[in-house]
N, C-alpha and C positions, 0 to 999 in steps of 0.2 A: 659145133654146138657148145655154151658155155655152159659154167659150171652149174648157174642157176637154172635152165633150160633143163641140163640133164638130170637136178635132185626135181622141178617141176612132175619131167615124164614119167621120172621112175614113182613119185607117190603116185600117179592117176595108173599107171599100172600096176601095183603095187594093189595084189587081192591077197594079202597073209592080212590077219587080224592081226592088230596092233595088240602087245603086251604090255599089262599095267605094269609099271615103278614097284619096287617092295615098299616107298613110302603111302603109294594109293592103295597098294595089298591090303597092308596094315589099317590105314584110316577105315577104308573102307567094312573090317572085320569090325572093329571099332564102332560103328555106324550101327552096323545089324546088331550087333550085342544091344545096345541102348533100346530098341525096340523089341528085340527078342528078349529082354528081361521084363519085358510089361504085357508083351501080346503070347508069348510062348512059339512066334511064328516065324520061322529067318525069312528077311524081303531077300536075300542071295539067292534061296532055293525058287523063288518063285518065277513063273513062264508069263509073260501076258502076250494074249491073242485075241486080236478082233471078236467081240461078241461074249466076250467073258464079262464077270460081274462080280465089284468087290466093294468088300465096306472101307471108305473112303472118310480120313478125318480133315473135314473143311475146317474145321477149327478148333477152340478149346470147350464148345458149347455144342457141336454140332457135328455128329457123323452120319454122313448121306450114302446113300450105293452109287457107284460107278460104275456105266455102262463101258469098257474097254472099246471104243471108235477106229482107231488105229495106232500102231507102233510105227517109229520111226528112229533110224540106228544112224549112229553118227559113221558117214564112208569120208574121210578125205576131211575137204573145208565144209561138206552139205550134210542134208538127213535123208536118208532112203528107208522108206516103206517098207515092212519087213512084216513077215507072218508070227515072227517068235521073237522073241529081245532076247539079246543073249547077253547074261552078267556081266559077263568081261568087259561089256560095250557100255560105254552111256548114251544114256539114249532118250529120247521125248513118246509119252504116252498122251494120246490125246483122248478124253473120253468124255461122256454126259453126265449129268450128275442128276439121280431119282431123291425126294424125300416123302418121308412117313404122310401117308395123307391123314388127315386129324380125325376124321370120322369113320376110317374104315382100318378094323385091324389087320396088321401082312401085307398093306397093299401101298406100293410107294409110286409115285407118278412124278413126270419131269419138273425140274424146276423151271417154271417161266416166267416166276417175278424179275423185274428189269432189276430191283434192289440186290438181288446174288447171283453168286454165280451160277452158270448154266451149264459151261461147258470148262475144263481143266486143259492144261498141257503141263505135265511135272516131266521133270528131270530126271527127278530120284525115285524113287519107289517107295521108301520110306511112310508116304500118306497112304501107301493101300497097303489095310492092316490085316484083313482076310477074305481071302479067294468065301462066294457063297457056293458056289457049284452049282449044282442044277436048283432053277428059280424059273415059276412059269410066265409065258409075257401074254400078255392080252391086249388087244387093240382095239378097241369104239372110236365111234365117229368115222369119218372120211378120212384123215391123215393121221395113217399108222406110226408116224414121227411122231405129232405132239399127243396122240389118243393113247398113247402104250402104254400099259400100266404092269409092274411087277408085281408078282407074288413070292412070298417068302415061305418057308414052309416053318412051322410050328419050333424047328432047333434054331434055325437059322432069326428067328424071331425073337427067341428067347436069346442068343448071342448078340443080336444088336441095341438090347437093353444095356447088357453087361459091356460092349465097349460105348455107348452114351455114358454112364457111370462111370466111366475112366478116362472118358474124353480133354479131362484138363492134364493130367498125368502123362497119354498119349502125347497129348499136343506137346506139351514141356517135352518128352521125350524124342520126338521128332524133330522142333527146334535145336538142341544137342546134336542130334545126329546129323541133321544138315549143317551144322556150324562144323561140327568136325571134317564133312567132307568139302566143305568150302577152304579151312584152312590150308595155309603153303607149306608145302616139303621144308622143314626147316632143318 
């Protein structure tokens, strides 16, 4: 076997979790500070899992909830489906996005204008600024996909006022943190 053959074999066997660089250590601390001096929140500490549900900044006007759909953790050259993301890892979060419905207070429903976005896959974690916890779901109509509507409960309600009111601040903050984790080990 040559030598490329055998560094091949040994990655796809190769089950130890890779160990970040102390320049990714760093950036990455770097990262979470810039959001955790706006939100109070570290994205490090946070777990996401199928079914979870988080206020999500689509932009510098706009923060929607995010239904967490699946995790996917980088193994090798692929992404493998995973119940937990684990920090260490980078990793792709794929989820839905609910907005405020205009007429009804607490109650946010899918987005399904063709003009935004509907669904997410980020990288970083950075755009989910807080876990809501328990939120109840309600479904009308025939198809519990598009009929589903969340409820917010009265704290959680009043918290997603106060990051709308910071949503340009957030966004600029989040921009920063991914610039910094984009940038190369220099």
């Amino acid at each position: 076997m040559d030598i490329t053959a055998a560094i091949r074999h040994d990655r796809l066997n190769n089950t130890e979790q890779q160990i970040r660089t102390k320049g990714r250590i760093s950036r990455w601390k770097t990262a979470c500070n810039k959001i955790f001096n706006l939100t109070k929140l570290n994205p490090q500490s946070l777990k996401f899992k199928n079914g979870d549900y988080y206020y999500y900044c689509e932009n510098k006007n706009s923060i929607v909830i995010a239904e967490i759909i699946a995790v996917f953790e980088k193994y090798g050259s692929s992404y493998v489906r995973v119940d937990l993301l684990n920090s260490l890892n980078e990793g792709r979060i794929h989820a839905r996005l609910y907005d405020l419905k205009s007429d009804f207070d607490q109650e946010f429903v899918p987005i399904i204008n063709s003009n935004r976005a509907q669904y997410v896959c980020e990288t970083n974690v950075f755009r989910f600024i807080a876990h809501l916890g328990s939120v109840s779901e309600e479904s009308c109509g025939d198809s519990c996909w598009l009929g589903k509507k969340v409820k917010s409960g009265n704290l959680q309600y009043t918290t997603y006022f106060h990051f709308v009111e910071k949503s340009c601040e957030l966004e600029q903050s989040i921009k920063e943190a991914e610039k910094i984790m984009k940038a190369q080990k220099k």
